[in-house]
C-alpha positions in Angstrom: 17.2 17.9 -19.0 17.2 20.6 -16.0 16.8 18.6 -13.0 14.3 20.0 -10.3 16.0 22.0 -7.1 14.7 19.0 -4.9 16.3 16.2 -7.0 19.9 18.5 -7.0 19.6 19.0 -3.2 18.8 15.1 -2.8 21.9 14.3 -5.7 24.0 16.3 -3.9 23.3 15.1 -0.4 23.7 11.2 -1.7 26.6 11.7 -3.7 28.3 13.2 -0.2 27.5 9.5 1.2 29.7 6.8 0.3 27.8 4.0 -1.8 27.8 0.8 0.3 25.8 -2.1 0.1 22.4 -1.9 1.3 23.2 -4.9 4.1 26.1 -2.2 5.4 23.8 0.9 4.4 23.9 4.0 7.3 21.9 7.3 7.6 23.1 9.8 4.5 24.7 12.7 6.1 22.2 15.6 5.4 20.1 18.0 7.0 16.3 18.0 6.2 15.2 19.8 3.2 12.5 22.3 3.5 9.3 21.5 1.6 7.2 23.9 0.5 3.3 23.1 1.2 -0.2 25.2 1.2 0.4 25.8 4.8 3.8 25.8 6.0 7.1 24.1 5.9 7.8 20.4 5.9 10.8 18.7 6.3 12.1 15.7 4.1 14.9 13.6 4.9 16.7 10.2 3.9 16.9 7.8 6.2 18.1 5.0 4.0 19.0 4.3 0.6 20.1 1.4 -1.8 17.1 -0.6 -1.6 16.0 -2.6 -3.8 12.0 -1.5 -5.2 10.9 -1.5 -1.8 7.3 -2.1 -1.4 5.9 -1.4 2.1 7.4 0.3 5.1 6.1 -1.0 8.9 7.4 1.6 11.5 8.7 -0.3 14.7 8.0 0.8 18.4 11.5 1.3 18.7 12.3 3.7 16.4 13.6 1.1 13.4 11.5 -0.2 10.2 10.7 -3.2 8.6 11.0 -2.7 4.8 9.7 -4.5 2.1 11.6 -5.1 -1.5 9.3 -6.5 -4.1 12.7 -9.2 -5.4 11.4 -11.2 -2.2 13.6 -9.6 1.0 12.3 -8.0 4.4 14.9 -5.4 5.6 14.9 -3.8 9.1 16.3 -0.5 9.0 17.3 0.7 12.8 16.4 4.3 14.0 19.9 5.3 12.8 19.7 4.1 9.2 21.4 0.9 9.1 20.1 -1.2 7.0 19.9 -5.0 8.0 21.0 -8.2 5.7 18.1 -10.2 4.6 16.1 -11.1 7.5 15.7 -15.3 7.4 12.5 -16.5 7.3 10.4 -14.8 4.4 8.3 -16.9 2.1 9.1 -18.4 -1.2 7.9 -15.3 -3.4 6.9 -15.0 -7.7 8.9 -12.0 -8.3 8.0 -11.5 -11.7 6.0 -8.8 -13.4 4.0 -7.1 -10.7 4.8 -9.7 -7.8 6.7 -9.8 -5.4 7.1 -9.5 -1.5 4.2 -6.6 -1.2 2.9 -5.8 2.2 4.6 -5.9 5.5 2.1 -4.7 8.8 2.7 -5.5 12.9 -0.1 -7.5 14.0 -2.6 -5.2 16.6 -0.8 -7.0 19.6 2.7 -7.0 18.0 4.2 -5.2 21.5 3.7 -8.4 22.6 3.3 -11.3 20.5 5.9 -10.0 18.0 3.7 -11.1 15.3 4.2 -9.5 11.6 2.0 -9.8 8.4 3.1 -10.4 5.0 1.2 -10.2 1.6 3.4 -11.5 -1.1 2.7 -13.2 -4.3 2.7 -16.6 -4.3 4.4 -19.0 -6.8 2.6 -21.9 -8.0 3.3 -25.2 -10.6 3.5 -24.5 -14.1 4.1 -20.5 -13.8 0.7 -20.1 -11.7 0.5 -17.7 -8.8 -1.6 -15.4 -6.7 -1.9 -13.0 -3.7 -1.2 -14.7 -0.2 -1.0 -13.4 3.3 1.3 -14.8 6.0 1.8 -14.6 9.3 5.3 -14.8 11.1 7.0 -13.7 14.8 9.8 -11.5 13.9 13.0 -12.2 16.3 16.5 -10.5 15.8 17.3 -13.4 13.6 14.3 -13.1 11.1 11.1 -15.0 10.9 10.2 -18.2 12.9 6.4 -19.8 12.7 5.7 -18.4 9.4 1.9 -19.4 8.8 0.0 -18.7 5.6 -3.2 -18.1 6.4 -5.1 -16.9 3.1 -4.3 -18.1 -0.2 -6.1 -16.3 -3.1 -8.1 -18.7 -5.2 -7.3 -20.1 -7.8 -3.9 -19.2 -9.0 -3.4 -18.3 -12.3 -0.8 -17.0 -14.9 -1.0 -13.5 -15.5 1.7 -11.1 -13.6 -0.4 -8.3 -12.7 -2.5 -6.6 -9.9 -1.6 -8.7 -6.6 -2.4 -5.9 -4.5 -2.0 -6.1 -1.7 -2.1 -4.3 1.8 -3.4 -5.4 5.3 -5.9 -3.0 7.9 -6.7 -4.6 11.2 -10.5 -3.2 12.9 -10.8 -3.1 16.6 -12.6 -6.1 16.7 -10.1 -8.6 15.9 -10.2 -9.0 12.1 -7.7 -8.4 9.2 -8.5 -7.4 5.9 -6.5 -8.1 2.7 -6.9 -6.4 -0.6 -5.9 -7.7 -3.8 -6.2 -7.2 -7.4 -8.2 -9.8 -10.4 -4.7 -10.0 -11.8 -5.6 -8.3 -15.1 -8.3 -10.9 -15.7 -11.3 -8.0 -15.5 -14.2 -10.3 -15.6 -13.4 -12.4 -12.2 -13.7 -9.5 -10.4 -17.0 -9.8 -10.9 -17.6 -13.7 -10.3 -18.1 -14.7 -6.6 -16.9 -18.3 -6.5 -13.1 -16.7 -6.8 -11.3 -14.4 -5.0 -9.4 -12.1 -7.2 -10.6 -8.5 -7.2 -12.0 -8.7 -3.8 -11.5 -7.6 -0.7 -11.5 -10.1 1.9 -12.1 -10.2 5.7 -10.6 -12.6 8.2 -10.6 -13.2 11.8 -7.2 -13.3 13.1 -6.5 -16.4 13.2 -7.0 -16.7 9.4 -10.3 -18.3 9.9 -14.0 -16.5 8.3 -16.0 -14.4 10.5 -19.4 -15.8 10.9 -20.8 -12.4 10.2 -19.5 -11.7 6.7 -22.0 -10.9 4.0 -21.9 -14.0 2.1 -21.2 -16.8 4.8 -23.4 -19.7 3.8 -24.5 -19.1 0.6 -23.6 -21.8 -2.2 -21.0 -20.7 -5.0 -19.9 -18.1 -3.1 -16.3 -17.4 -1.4 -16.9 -16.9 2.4 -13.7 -15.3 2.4 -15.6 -11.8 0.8 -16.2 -8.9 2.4 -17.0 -6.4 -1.3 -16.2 -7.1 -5.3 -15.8 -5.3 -8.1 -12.3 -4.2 -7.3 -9.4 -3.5 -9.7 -6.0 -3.7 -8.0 -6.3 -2.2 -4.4 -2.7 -0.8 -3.3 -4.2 1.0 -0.5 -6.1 0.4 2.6 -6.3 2.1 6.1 -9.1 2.5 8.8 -9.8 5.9 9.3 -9.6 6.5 13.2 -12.0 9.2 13.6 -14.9 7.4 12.4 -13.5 3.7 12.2 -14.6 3.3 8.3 -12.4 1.6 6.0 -10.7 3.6 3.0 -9.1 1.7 0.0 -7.3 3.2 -3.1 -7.7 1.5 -6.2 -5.0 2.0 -9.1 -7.2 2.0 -11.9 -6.9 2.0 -15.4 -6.2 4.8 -17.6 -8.4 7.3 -16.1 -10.2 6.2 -12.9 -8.5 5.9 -10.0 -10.5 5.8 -7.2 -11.0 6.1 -3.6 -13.9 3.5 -2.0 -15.3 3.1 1.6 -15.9 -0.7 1.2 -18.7 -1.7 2.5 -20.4 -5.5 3.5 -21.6 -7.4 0.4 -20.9 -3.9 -2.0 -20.0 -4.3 -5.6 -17.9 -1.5 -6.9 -18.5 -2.4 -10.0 -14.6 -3.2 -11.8 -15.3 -4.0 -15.1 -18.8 -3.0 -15.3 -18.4 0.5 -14.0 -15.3 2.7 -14.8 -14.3 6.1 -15.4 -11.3 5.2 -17.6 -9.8 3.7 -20.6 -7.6 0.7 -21.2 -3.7 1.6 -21.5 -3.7 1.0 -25.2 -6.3 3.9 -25.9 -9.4 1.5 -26.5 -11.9 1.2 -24.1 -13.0 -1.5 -21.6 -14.8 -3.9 -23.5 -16.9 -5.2 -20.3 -17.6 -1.6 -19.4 -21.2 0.3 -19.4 -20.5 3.4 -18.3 -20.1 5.3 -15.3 -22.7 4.1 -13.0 -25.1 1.2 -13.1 -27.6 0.2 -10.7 -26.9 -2.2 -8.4 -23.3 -1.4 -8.1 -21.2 1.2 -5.9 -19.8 4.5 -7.1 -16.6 5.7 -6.0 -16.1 8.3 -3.3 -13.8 10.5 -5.0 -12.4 9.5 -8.6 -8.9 11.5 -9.8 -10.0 11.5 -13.9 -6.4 11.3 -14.6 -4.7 8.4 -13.0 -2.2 9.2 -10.5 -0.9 6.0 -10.2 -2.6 5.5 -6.4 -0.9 2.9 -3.7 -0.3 3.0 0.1 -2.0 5.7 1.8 -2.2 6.7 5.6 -4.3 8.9 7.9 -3.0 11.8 9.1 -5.9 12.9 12.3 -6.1 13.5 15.8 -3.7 17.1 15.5 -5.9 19.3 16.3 -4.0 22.8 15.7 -1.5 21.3 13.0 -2.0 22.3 9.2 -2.0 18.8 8.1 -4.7 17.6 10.5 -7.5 15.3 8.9 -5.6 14.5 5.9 -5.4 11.5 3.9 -2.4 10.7 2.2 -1.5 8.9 -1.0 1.3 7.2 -2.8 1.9 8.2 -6.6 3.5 5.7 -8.7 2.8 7.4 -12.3 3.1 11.0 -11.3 6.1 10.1 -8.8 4.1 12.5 -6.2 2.5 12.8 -2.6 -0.9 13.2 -2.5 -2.4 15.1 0.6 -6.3 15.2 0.6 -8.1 17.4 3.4 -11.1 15.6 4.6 -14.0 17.5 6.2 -16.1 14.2 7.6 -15.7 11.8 5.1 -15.8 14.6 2.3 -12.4 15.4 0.4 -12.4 19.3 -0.1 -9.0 20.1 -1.0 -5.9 18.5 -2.9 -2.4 19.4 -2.6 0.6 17.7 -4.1 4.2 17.2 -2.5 7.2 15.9 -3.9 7.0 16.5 -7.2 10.5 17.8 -7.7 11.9 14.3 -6.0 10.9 12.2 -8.9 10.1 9.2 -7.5 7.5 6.8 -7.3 6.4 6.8 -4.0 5.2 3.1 -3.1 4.2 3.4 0.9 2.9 5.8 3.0 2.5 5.3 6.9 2.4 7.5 9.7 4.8 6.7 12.6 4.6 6.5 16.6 6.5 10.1 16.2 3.8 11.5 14.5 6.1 12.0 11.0 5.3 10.3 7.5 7.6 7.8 6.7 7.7 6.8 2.6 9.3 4.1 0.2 10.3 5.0 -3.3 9.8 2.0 -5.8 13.7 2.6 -7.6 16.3 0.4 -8.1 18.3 2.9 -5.6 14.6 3.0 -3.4 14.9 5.0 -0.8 13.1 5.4 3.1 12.3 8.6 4.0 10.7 11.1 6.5 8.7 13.7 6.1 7.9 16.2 8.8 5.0 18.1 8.7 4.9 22.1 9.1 3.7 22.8 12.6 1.5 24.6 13.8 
């Protein structure tokens, strides 16, 4: 099989590098690559390599990283590459199937409470688990006061759609997506908490303002239902409305704006098809009233997960973009938004190959990305300047 110019110039650059441990890993030795894009020139470089399925990168004010692997380690990866042993600390995780360590965030203070998130999947007796969220203060040893503060429930014993990632408003709440863990109909059913998306204060407790505080049989923990497996979440900061990415089934994924109390309609309402060729068996159709539609559905399923906005820039090609990972078409996906309208897709990084697991946007104004490999790899991309 002829491998893509991208993949040679990246094969060639790594195999220049010696292979060390990813405890010992430094910065490859290679220039940036020129990326070709609708308008202009981007610039992709490793920064570090050998990890193992990383899962969510968290750029640091200094410079450095904290990286997620989905076996159940938290990595910081300094400004120069080095890659750190396992930091101490990190919760007990069910790294089986599609669990894992998943998402790693800095708390809205973190310059100076030092406080981290982390969303992992959480073993339980007899094989159970489900999606938790943690809090921790990262030192230079690892973790000290790690505090789980959401538990999703109840557990169960499926492997499948955890989630998860974190977004934090301006008015001191956290939100956690998660997935109904392959078990379609509970996304649906109010007294549980997979397939929702929930809202917390920050001190893990429930806002007295959430749209179902109060009413009997119903989780308090809810902010919308009707969700799949959301591997994407991010506030958009020109107009402060959330945006989540939902890795759907075959055919379907979607992008929502969640809103208070809103069901988006997972299994009910679908676009796609189950994996095997058959259709949903809950599923009605389309659209049904009484339930959400998506904002924008890609009929053939990328494979969506983190995603990041890329705004504020006026002058710069890329300005008021939104960005996605994609797992099954191992691509970037770049979205121009006029308003909350997409009007133009663009892919990047087809040639690399990989499935691209994390998207944020750093302090420097670059993208930094994860690739979900057994060699996973962190690694900026510049965009073209205006």
């Amino acid at each position: 099989m002829r491998l893509p110019a991208l993949a040679i110039a990246l094969l060639a650059a790594l195999a220049a590098c010696k292979p060390v441990p990813a405890s010992d890993a430094a910065t490859p030795d290679m220039a940036a690559l020129g990326i070709a894009s609708e308008h202009g020139e981007g610039k992709l470089s490793v920064i570090a390599r050998g990890l193992a399925h990383p899962w969510a990168v968290a750029p640091l004010p200094d410079g450095g990283f904290l990286v997620s692997e989905r076996g159940g380690t938290l990595r910081r990866i300094a400004a120069d590459g080095s890659v750190s042993a396992p930091l101490a600390g990190v919760p007990a995780v069910h790294a089986r199937g599609q669990g894992g360590l998943l998402d790693v965030a800095l708390a809205p203070d973190f310059a100076h409470s030092r406080r981290i998130y982390l969303s992992y999947a959480e073993p339980g007796g007899n094989g159970l688990s489900g999606t938790a969220a943690a809090w921790a203060t990262l030192s230079d040893a690892g973790l000290t006061d790690v505090t789980v503060f959401y538990r999703q429930e109840p557990k169960v014993d499926t492997e499948h759609h955890y989630g998860s990632r974190f977004a934090f408003d301006d008015q001191g709440h956290v939100f956690i997506s998660q997935g109904e863990r392959g078990l379609r109909p509970l996304a649906q059913e109010l007294d549980k908490l997979q397939g929702k998306l929930v809202r917390l204060n920050l001190d893990g407790s429930v806002p007295e303002d959430n749209p179902f505080v109060g009413q009997a049989g119903v989780r308090p923990e809810i902010w919308s239902y009707g969700h799949r497996n959301s591997q994407g979440l991010a506030f958009d900061p020109r107009t402060g409305k959330l945006w989540e990415s939902e890795h759907g089934p075959r055919g379907g994924d979607e992008l929502n704006l969640p809103r208070p109390g809103r069901n988006y309609g997972w299994p009910v309402v679908t676009h796609g098809i189950d994996y095997s060729g058959q259709p949903i068996p809950e599923a009605m159709g389309k659209e049904k009233q009484g339930m959400e539609p998506p904002h924008f559905v890609f009929e053939v399923s990328p494979g969506l997960s983190g995603m990041a906005f890329y705004t504020g820039r006026p002058g710069q090609p890329w300005n008021d973009s939104l960005f996605l990972g994609a797992l099954a078409q191992r691509q970037l996906i770049r979205l121009q938004l006029q308003g909350d309208r997409v009007v133009a897709e663009e892919r990047l990084l087809q040639d690399l190959g990989e499935r691209i697991r994390d998207v944020r946007l750093g302090p420097d104004g670059n993208l930094y990305l994860v690739t979900d490999e057994d060699d996973g790899k962190l690694l900026k991309l510049e965009p073209p300047r205006g």
